[in-house]
Every structure is written in structure tokens, then in C-alpha cells.
N, C-alpha and C positions, 0 to 999 in steps of 0.2 A: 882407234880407227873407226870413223865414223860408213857406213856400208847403207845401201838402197837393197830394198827387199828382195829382187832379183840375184844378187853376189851368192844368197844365204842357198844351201840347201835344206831340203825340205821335205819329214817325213810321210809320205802318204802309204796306207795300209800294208807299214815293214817294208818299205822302199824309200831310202835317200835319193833326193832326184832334186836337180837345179832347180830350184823356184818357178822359172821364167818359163819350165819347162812342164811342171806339174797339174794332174788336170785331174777331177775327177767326171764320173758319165754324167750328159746333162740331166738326163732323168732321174738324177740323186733326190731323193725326196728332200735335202738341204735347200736344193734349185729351186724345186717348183713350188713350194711352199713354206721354205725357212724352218723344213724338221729338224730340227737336232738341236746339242745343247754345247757348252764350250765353258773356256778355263783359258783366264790370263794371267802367268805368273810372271810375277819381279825376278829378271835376271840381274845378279849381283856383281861385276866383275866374272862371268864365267861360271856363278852356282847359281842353283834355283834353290826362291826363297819360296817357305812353307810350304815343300810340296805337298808331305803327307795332308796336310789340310785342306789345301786344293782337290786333292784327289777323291777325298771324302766327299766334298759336295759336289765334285762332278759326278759321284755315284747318286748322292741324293738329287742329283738335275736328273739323273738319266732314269730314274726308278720312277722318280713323280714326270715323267713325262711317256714313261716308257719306250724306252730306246736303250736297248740292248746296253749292257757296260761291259766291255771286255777283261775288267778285273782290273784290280790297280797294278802290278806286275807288268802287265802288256804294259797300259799308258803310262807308267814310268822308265819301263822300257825305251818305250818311243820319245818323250821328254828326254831323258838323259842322251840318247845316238842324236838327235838333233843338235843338243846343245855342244856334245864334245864334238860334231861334225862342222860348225863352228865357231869354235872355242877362238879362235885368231882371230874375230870378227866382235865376239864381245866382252868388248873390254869397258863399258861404262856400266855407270850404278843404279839403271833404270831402264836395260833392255828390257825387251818382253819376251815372252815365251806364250803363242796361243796354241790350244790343244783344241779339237772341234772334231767332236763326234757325231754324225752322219745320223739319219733312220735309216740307212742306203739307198738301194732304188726303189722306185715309185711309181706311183701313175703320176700323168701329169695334173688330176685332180688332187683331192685331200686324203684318198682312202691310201693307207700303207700296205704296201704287198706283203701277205704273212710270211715270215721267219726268212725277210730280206739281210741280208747279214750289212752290221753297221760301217759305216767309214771310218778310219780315225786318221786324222792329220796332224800335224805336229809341224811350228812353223814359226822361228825368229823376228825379231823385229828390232831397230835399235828407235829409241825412245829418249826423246833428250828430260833430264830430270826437270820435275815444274819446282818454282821458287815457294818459300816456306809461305807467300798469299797469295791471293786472287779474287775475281769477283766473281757475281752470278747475279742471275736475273729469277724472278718467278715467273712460273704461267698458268694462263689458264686450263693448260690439257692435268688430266687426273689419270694417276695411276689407280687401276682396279684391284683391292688390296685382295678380293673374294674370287679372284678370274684363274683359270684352270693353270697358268703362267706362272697364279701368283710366288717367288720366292725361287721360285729355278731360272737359271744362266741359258738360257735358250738363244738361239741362234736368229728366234723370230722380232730383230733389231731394227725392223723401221721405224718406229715412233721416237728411237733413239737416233738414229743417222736425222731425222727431222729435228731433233732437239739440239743437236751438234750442228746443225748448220744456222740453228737460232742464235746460239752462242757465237758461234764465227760473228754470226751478220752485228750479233749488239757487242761485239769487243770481248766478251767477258770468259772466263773459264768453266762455266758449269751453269745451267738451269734446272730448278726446285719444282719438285713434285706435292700437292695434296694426292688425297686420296682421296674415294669417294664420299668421304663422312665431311670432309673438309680438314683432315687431318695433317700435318708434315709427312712424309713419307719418304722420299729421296729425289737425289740428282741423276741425271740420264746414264751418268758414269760413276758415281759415289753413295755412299751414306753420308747423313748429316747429321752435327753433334750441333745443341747451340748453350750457351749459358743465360737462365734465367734465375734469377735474385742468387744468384752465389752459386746456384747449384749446375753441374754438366750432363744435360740428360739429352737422348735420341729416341727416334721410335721406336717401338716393341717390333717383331717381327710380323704380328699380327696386322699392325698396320700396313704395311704389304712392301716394306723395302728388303731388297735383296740381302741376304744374310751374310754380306761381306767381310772377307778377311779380314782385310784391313780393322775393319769393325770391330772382328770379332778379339783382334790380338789387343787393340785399343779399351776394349772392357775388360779384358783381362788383367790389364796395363797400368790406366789410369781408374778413379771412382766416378762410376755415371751410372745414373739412373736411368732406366726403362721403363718412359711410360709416355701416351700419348700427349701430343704435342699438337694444338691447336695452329693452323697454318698462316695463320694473321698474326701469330704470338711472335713470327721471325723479326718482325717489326721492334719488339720487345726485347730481343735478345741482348746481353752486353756484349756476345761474342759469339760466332758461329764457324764453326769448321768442315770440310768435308774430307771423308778419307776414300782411298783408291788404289788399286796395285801400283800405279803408275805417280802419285801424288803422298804416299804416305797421309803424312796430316797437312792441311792446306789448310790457312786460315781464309776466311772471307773477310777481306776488309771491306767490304762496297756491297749492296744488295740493292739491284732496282737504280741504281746511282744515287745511293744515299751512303753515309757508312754508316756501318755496324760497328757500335761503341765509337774509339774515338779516333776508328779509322786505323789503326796500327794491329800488328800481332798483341790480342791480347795476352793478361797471365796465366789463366786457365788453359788457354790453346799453346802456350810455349813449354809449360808442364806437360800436357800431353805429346807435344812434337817431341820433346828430351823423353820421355817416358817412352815410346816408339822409340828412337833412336839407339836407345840405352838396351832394351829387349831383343831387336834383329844385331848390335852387337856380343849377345850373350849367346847368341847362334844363328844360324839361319836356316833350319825346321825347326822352330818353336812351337 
């Protein structure tokens, strides 16, 4: 059964409340300035996948950003009553689940009012599964790998909502990130694996892409090297991937409207997609 976000209820701070109904105060320091940090997990038919992992780096978004974490207890808490609240609504293999924790209220300038106690929301979505490729485009905007941001899930997502509507406008599934070095770094929504001369290597964390699940289940998974990735080198790749809660492994066939190798799912990227696939079904908190 496919549902609009409205149907779904919606956890806000230990309160179930209809979607359409839920609100928090506008002076949430989230409002007026995009404080806070957040977590989108893969809902499986009705489970959440890798919670405990999620929940780990929602600690580590909230600790390097400073904003209170309520422990993982509550926010699995609140994850689990939203999803069994419901549970009749999701039944595909690629729902979401976003969790978004607040600074709470604020001024309507930057400064945080001390020992504001944080929001936490909790909130379904139905997600249609993306197909095993896709394309993307490069650009010139650069991710700051050294910026107080760098590597936390923050809530402060415009550069991203501008990148996602770049993608809309050029057709394509995702646009690629340098950093400030001219390094590879990420996509507005993913990490990026590519292969060069035989080998499957992505950036290092250092180079400033988010420390993604996905990612993270995939180097556990498959063999890839971490090391920097020169951002002209995409050009060079035989084959390039991106992965995402919402996309698993997704190959890029097309970059720029060129292909990448010979335009099909390469072997490297079909090994890793069974390699994923074969892991979330050995469980789903891995």
C-alpha cells in the first residue's frame, strides 16, 4: 500500500500525532537557522535496517555539533512506536524512517539559548526503490572537507536541496562533489566508489564525505581502498557507483552525459550490489 506523508503518524517529543497535524514552535533553533542533526534509516517491509549504526552516528552528529543526544534508548524508542504505529502502511523494501533532533528553541538569530532542552521527531515516509543504475552530473560547487560540518548529518541542507533540484533539472540521479583540494568527495545524497585500473577505491573520510552507512556496510562487504581520489580522475574510472539508505548500491552508468566504461552495470559494481544484498540478507542490524 502505497501512503502520502500525511496518512502516516508522527513521533514528536513522546507524542504520536497525525503528520498533517504535527508542529513544532517556530522559534526551534531547527527554524531559524537549520540547528540540528538527523538519521534516515531503510525501512524493510516493516523493520529498521542498521539501527544500532545509525544510532551511533546520530550520537557522533550530535556530540561534534553539540546538541544534546537523548541517548540511544529514547531514540530507538521513538524509531520503533513510530514504525509499529505504522506498520499497515509499510510494506515496501525501501521505506524511510527520518529521526531529527532539534537544538530546541532559540533566538531568531545564531546564538543557542543554554540548556534549551532538544526536539526529537520521528517520521515515515514511503520511498519507491531506485533501479540497480543511474546517472549524475559534476559541479562546480565544492564540499569543505575542513568546515565545522565537516562529516555530521546536520539538518543545515540547503546546498543540498540546490543540488537536488540540479539533478531534477539535468534528468539525472545524483551530483558529484570535489573538495577544496580538488579532491572526489561525494554526492548531495551518497558516497562514491569508482574503479581505477582493476582496483575499487572511495575517499577517505578525511576528504570530507559523510561517513555513510551504506558505505560503511559496503567496505566491510566488498575490498576497497581508501585513498584519495583526484576529481578529474572520474573521467578515468571503468566504473563508478554511489551508495545511499535509499539506493543501496547504484551504479552510474552516464556522468556528464558520457558513459562510464561501456555504459552498462559493470563487474566490480555487480559484485558489490550481490555483496550488499547477500549481507542485509544475513540480517538486518548488521
Amino acid at each position: 500500500m502505497v501512503f502520502h506523508d500525511d496518512d502516516a503518524l508522527m513521533w514528536v517529543d513522546g507524542r504520536l500525532t497525525p503528520a498533517g497535524q504535527a508542529s513544532i514552535p517556530a522559534l526551534d533553533h531547527a527554524i531559524t537557522v537549520g540547528d540540528g542533526i538527523f538519521e534516515a534509516l531503510k525501512i524493510v517491509q516493516g523493520q529498521l535496517f542498521a539501527l544500532d549504526r545509525h544510532l551511533r552516528r546520530m550520537e557522533r552528529s550530535a556530540r561534534g555539533a553539540g546538541v544534546t543526544y537523548p541517548g540511544h534508548d529514547t531514540v530507538a524508542a521513538a524509531a520503533q512506536a513510530v514504525v509499529q504505529a505504522n506498520r499497515q502502511l509499510l510494506t515496501g523494501t525501501h521505506d524511510v524512517l527520518r529521526l531529527t533532533l532539534t537544538a530546541g528553541r532559540g533566538h531568531i538569530g545564531s546564538n543557542r539559548i543554554p540548556g534549551a532542552a532538544p526536539t526529537l521527531i520521528a517520521a515515515v515516509t514511503h520511498q519507491t526503490p531506485r533501479g540497480p543504475a543511474g546517472t549524475a552530473i559534476t559541479t562546480d560547487w565544492i564540499r569543505n572537507e575542513r568546515g565545522a560540518l565537516s562529516g555530521l548529518k546536520t539538518t543545515s541542507y540547503m546546498e543540498n536541496a540546490m543540488a537536488a533540484a540540479r539533478a531534477e533539472a539535468a534528468g539525472v540521479d545524483e551530483v558529484l562533489f570535489a573538495n577544496t583540494v580538488g579532491h572526489l568527495c561525494e554526492g548531495f545524497r551518497s558516497n562514491t566508489f569508482l574503479v581505477l585500473d582493476g582496483q575499487l577505491v572511495t575517499p577517505p573520510l578525511s576528504d570530507g564525505p559523510l561517513a555513510g552507512i551504506t558505505r560503511e556496510l559496503v567496505l566491510e562487504w566488498s575490498p576497497v581502498e581508501q585513498r584519495s581520489v583526484r576529481f578529474a580522475a572520474l573521467t578515468e574510472a571503468s566504473e563508478i557507483f554511489i551508495t545511499s539508505t535509499v539506493s543501496d548500491v547504484m551504479a552510474i552508468t552516464a556522468l556528464d552525459g558520457r558513459p562510464v566504461g561501456d555504459g552498462a552495470v559493470g563487474p566490480v559494481t555487480a559484485a558489490a550490489q550481490a555483496a550488499f544484498a547477500a549481507g542485509q540478507a544475513r540480517g538486518l542490524n548488521p
